[in-house]
C-alpha positions as CSV (number, residue, x, y, z in Angstrom):
1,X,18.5,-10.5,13.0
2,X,19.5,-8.7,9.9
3,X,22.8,-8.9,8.2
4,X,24.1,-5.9,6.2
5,X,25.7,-8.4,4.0
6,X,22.9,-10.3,3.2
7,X,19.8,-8.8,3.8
8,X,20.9,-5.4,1.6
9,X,17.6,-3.1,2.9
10,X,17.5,0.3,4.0
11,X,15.7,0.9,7.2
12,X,13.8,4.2,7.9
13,X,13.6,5.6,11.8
14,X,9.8,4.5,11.7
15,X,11.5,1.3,11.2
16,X,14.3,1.3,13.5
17,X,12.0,2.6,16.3
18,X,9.7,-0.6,15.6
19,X,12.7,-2.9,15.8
20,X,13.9,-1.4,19.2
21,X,10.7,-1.4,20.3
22,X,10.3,-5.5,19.6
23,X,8.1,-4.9,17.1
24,X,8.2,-6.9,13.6
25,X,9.2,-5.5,10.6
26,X,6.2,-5.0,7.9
27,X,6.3,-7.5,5.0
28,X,6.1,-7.0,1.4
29,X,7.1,-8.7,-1.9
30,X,7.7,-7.0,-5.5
31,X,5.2,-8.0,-8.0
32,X,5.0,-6.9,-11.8
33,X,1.6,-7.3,-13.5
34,X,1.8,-8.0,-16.9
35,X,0.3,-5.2,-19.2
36,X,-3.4,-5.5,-20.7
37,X,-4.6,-8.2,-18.4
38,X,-8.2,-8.0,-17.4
39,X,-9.7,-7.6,-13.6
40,X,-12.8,-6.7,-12.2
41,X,-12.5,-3.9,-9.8
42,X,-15.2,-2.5,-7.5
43,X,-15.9,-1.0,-4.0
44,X,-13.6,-2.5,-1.3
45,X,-16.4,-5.3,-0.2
46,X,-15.1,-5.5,3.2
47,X,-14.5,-3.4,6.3
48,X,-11.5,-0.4,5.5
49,X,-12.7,1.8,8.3
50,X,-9.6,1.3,10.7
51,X,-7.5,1.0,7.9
52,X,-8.3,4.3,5.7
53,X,-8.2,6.3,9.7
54,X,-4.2,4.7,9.8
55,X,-3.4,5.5,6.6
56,X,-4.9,9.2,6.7
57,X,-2.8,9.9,10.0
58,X,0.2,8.3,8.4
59,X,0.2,9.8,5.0
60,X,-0.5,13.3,6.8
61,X,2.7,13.3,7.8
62,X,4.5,12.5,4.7
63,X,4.3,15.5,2.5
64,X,5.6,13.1,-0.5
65,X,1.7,11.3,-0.7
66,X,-0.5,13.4,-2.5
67,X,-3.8,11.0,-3.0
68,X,-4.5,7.8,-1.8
69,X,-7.1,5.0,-3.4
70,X,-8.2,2.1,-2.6
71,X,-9.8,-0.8,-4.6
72,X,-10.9,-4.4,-4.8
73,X,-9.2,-6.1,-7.9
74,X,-10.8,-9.7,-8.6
75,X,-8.0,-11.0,-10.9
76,X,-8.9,-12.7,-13.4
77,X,-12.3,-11.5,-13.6
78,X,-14.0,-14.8,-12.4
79,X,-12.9,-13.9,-9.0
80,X,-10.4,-16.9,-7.7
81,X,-7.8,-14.0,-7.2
82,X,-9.4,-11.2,-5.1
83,X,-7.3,-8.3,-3.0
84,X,-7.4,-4.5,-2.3
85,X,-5.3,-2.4,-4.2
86,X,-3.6,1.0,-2.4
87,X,-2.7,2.9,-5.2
88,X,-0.7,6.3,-4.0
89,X,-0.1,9.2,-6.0
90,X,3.7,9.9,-4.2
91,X,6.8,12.6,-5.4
92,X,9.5,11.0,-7.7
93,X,11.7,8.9,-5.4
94,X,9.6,8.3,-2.6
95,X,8.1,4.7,-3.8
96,X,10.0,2.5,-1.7
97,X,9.9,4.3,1.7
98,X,6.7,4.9,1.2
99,X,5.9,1.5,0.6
100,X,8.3,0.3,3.6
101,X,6.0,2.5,6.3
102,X,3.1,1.7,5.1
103,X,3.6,-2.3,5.2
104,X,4.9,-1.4,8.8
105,X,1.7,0.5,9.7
106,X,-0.5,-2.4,7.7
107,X,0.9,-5.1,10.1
108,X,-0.1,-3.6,13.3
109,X,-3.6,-3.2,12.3
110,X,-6.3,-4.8,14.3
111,X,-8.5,-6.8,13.6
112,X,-6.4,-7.2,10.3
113,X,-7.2,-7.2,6.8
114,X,-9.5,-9.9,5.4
115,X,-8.1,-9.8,1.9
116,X,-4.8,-9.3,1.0
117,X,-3.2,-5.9,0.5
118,X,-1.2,-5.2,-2.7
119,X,0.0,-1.4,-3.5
120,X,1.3,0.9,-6.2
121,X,3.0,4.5,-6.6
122,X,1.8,6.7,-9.2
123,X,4.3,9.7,-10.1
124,X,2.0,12.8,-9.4
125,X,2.9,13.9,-13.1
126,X,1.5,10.2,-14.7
127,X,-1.7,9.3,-15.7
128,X,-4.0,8.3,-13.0
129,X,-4.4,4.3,-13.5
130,X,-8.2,4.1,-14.8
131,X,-9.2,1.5,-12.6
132,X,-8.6,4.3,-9.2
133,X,-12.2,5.7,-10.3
134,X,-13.6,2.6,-9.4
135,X,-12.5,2.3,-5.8
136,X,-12.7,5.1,-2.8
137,X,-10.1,8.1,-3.0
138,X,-9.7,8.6,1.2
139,X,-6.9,11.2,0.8
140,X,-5.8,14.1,-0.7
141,X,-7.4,15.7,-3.9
């Protein structure tokens, strides 16, 4: 159950519909990376298939994602720390419900993920992080 008082978050209809529905919510936390640290990024090593075909039909209906990426980051480099990174090229103001539908879409996947999934928006204006060239753009241009 949430409480307004408490729980302070802003539900989108994608989310409302999954809570009347008895579905859970998707799950994220907030993370800031310290600047100049050094990963290793490659390839996603392990199966994305069913994940890039959700994500395409989702972010085909939000006009605010302009490019989607998707890479493995093996922080630090000696690889005890390994995840996939979605990095989204999105319209100013639309980071956190685009984050919100996408951890709801992530959770239903099946079979799900075997690595962790981490995310970030990039304004469409901003420098494209340098470490997107490294993975597999699966939407937009």
């Amino acid at each position: 159950m949430l409480n307004p008082y408490v729980d302070q978050v802003a539900l989108y209809p994608a989310e409302i519909d999954a809570l009347l529905a008895g579905h859970a919510l998707g799950y994220f936390t907030h993370e800031t990376l310290r600047e100049n640290v050094e990963v290793g990024v490659s390839l996603p090593s392990v199966p994305i298939d069913a994940l890039i075909l959700m994500l395409r039909d989702l972010y085909a209906r939000e006009p605010a994602v302009r490019a989607g990426y998707l890479i493995e980051v093996h922080r630090p480099v000696d690889d005890t720390d390994v995840f996939l990174l979605l990095a989204l090229v999105v319209t100013k103001g639309s980071n956190e419900r685009m984050v919100q539908l996408t951890s709801l879409e992530v959770s239903s996947l099946s079979p799900p993920l075997e690595l962790p999934l981490n995310m970030t928006c990039v304004a469409p204006d901003a420098d494209l992080p340098a470490l997107c060239h490294e993975g597999v753009q699966f939407y937009g241009t």
